[in-house]
ROKE-252644 format. One record per residue (C-alpha): x, y, z; residue in one letter. Coordinates in steps of 0.2 Angstrom, whole numbers, padded with zeros to 4 digits, always signed. Layout:
N
XYZA;...
END
This chain:
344
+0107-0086+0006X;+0107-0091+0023X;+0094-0081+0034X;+0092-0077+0052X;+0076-0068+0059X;+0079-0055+0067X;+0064-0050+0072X;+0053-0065+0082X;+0037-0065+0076X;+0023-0063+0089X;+0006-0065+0090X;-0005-0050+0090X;-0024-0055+0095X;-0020-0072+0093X;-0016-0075+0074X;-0009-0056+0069X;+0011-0060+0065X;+0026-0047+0060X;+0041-0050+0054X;+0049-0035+0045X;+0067-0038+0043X;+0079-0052+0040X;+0099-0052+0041X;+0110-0062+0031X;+0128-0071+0036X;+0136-0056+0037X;+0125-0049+0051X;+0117-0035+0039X;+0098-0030+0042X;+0088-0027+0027X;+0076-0012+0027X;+0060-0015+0024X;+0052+0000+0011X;+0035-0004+0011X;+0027-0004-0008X;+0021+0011-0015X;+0029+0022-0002X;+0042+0035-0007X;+0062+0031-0003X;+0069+0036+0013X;+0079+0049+0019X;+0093+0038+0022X;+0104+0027+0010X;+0105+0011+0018X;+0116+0003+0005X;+0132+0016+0013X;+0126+0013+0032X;+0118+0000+0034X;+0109-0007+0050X;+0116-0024+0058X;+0107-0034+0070X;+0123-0031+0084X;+0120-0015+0081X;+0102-0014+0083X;+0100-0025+0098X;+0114-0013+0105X;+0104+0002+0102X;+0091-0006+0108X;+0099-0009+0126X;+0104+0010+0126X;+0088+0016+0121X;+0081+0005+0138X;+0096+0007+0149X;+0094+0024+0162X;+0111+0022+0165X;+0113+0035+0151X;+0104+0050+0161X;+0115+0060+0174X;+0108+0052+0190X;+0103+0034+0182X;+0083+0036+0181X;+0078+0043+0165X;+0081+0031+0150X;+0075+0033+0132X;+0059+0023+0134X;+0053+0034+0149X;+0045+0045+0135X;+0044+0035+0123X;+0035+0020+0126X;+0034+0005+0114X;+0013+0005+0118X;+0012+0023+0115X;+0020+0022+0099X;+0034+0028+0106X;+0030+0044+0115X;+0026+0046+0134X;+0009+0044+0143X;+0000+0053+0156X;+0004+0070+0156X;+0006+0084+0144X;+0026+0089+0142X;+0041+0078+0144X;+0047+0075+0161X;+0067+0072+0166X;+0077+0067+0181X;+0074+0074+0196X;+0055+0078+0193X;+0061+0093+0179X;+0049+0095+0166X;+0051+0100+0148X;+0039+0112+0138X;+0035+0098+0124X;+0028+0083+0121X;+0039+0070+0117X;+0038+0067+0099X;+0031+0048+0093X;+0045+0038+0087X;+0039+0032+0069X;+0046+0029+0052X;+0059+0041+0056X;+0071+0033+0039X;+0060+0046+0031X;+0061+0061+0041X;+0075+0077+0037X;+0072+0087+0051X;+0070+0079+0073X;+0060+0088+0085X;+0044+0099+0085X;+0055+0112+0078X;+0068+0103+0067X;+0083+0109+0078X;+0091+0093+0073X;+0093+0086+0055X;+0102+0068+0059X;+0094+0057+0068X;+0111+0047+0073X;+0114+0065+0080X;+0097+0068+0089X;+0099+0059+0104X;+0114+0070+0109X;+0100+0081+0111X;+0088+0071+0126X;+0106+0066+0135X;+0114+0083+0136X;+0097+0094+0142X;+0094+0099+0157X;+0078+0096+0160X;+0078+0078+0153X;+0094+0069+0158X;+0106+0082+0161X;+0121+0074+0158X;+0136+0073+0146X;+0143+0062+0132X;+0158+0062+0140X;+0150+0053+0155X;+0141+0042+0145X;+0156+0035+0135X;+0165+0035+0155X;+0151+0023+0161X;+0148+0014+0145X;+0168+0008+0144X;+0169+0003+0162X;+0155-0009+0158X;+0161-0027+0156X;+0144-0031+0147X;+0145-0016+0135X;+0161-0020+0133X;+0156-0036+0123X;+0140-0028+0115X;+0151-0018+0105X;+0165-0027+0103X;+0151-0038+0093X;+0146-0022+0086X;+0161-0013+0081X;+0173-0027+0081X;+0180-0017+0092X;+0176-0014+0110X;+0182+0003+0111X;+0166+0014+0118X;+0165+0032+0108X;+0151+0044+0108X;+0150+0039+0090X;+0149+0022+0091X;+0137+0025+0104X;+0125+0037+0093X;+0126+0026+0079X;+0120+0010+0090X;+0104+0022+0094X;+0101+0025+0077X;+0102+0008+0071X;+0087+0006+0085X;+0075+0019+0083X;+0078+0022+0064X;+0070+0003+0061X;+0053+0007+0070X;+0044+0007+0055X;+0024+0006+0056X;+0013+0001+0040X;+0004-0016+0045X;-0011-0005+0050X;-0031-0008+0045X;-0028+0005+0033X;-0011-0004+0023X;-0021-0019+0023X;-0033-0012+0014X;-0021-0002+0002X;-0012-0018-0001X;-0028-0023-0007X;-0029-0039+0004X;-0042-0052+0006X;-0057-0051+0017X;-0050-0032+0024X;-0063-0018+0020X;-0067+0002+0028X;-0084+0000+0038X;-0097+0014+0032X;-0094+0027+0046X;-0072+0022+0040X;-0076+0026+0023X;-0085+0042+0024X;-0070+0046+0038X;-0057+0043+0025X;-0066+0056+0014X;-0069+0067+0028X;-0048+0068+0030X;-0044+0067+0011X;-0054+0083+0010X;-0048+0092+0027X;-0031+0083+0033X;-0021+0074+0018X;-0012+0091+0012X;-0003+0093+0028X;-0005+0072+0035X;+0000+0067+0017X;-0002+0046+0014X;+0006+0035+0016X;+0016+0042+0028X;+0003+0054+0037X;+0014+0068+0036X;+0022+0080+0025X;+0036+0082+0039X;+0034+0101+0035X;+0032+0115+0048X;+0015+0122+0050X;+0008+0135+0062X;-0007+0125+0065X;-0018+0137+0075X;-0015+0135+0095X;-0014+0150+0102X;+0002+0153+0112X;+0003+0143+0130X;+0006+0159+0140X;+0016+0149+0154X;+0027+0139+0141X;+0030+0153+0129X;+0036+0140+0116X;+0038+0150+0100X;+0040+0135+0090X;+0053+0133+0072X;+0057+0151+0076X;+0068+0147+0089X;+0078+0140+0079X;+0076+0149+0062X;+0075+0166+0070X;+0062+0171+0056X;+0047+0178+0061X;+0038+0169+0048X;+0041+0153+0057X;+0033+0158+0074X;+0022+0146+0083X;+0026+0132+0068X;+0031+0117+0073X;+0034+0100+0062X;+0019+0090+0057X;+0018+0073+0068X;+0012+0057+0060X;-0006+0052+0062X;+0000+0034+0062X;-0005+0024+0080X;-0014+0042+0083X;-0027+0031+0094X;-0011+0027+0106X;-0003+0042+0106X;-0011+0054+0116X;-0009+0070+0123X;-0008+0079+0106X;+0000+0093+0101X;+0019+0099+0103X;+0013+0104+0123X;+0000+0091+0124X;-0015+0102+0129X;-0025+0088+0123X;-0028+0072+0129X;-0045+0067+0118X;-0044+0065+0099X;-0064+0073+0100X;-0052+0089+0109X;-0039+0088+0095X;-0051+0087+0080X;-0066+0101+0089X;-0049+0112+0090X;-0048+0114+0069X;-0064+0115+0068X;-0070+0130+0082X;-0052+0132+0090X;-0042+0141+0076X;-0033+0156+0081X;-0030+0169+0064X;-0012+0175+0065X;-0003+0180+0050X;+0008+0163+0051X;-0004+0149+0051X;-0004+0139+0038X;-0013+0142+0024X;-0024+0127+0025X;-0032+0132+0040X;-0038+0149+0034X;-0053+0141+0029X;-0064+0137+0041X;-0067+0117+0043X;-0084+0114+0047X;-0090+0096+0050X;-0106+0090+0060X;-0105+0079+0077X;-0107+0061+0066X;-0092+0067+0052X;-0083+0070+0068X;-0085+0052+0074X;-0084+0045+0055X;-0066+0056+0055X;-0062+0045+0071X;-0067+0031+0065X;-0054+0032+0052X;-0040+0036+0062X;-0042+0022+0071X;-0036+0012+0056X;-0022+0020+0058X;-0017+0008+0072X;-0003-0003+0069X;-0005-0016+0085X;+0009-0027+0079X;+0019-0013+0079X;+0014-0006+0096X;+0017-0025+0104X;+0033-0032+0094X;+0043-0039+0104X;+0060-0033+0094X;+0057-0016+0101X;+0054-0019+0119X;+0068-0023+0131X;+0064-0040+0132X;+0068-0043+0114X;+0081-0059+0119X;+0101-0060+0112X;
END
């Protein structure tokens, strides 16, 4: 079989490679399932992702000009050295200086997600970025507008003709071209997989270790490995910011039992994703962790594992941090295949 790369790989502190797809002659794009992890949500063998497609989506995903007034693009909150979330202040913000009431969730291993957005409004991801586009207060505008600019667009035009066979611009096609994107920003080449994977010359330091134990005891039932979440809804014990009044999953559900839950974010690239929390009231991982262990506010919908009061001491604080920060996948954050630059 004939192979193409389609991703380059690129040096991460001098000798740190990644490469974690391949496409053959036919332009298809493998999917890399890590070993040991579980089988994503998606069947790729019925959709599958090509590398038109992805560099596509990957254009959209960068280009502002699908926000109403040509400013706002995907990547303004969620950047690649983030781990695909924003940076610098704690909601969302849109075109014309209008601000969300969330965070802007990280972008990571989506494949194995069911639900999008803190409170799983959306349960296709080729169908959540109709979502960002459409809202007002991030790029207020329409798909109808988009598939407007898009097919007057000589060099969209081509994209998807090489996409699609076919240079027609729909909202579908468009969707799908994103999904084919965001859905391959898959994250396992961190400290911690190395040392799963069992590799060579790759060990937890002490203060690592004793963190590890520190989260399997107090963290794994809601971050569950490998993925670092159980991509439930939990009411985690923030108590209600009184100027957003965000009532979380209930929004949606309209059950009362779902009030103040939101979905359960990754812990992977945690070290590069701050502020935390669906509104971002924290910009320290020290603030985030002293908030489970002193900041829990009883209500008869938090999750159950925090009805128990987590106790830990100022060094199992640091060990737990310690930890987390092998949760950072730096060739990841810094490949070039998921940057704008990424050449044709």
């Amino acid at each position: 079989m004939s192979r193409s790369f389609l991703w380059i790989p690129v040096a991460v502190l001098g000798c740190l490679f990644l490469l974690l797809a391949f496409t053959d002659r036919s332009g298809e794009v493998k999917f890399f399932i890590p070993k040991g992890w579980p089988k994503p949500n998606h069947n790729f063998s019925k959709k599958p992702v090509t590398e038109a497609g992805f560099i596509l989506g990957n254009r959209l995903f960068y280009d502002p000009i699908l926000s109403k007034d040509s400013t706002i693009s995907c990547s303004s909150c969620h950047l690649s050295f983030t781990a695909f979330t924003h940076a610098d202040h704690r909601v969302s913000h849109g075109i014309y200086g209008r601000q969300g009431i969330r965070n802007s969730s990280t972008l990571i291993n989506l494949a194995w997600s069911k639900h999008f957005m803190w409170d799983g409004a959306i349960q296709s991801l080729e169908q959540q970025a109709v979502l960002p586009i459409s809202h007002f207060s991030e790029m207020d505008n329409s798909m109808e507008e988009v598939v407007r600019r898009l097919s007057n667009n000589t060099k969209y035009r081509r994209y998807f003709y090489k996409t699609f066979a076919d240079s027609t611009v729909t909202e579908q096609r468009v969707l799908n071209a994103l999904w084919q994107f965001t859905v391959m920003l898959v994250s396992y080449n961190a400290k911690y997989d190395s040392i799963m994977r069992h590799e060579p010359n790759v060990s937890f330091s002490p203060n690592e270790e004793i963190g590890y134990q520190i989260f399997k005891k107090n963290c794994a039932s809601c971050h569950t490995e490998p993925l670092f979440t159980n991509y439930n809804f939990k009411n985690n014990g923030l108590p209600l910011d009184s100027i957003l009044m965000d009532p979380g999953r209930m929004a949606v559900t309209g059950k009362q039992s779902d009030y103040l839950a939101f979905k359960v974010p990754t812990l992977r690239n945690i070290a590069f994703s701050n502020p935390y929390f669906h509104d971002g009231r924290f910009n320290k991982l020290s603030e985030a962790i002293d908030h489970y262990t002193n900041g829990i506010v009883q209500s008869p919908t938090l999750a159950k594992e925090l009805r128990q009061k987590i106790t830990l001491s100022r060094q199992e604080k640091k060990d737990l941090i310690a930890f987390l920060k092998t949760l950072t996948d730096k060739p990841f954050l810094y490949n070039i295949a998921f940057r704008y630059d990424y050449p044709l």
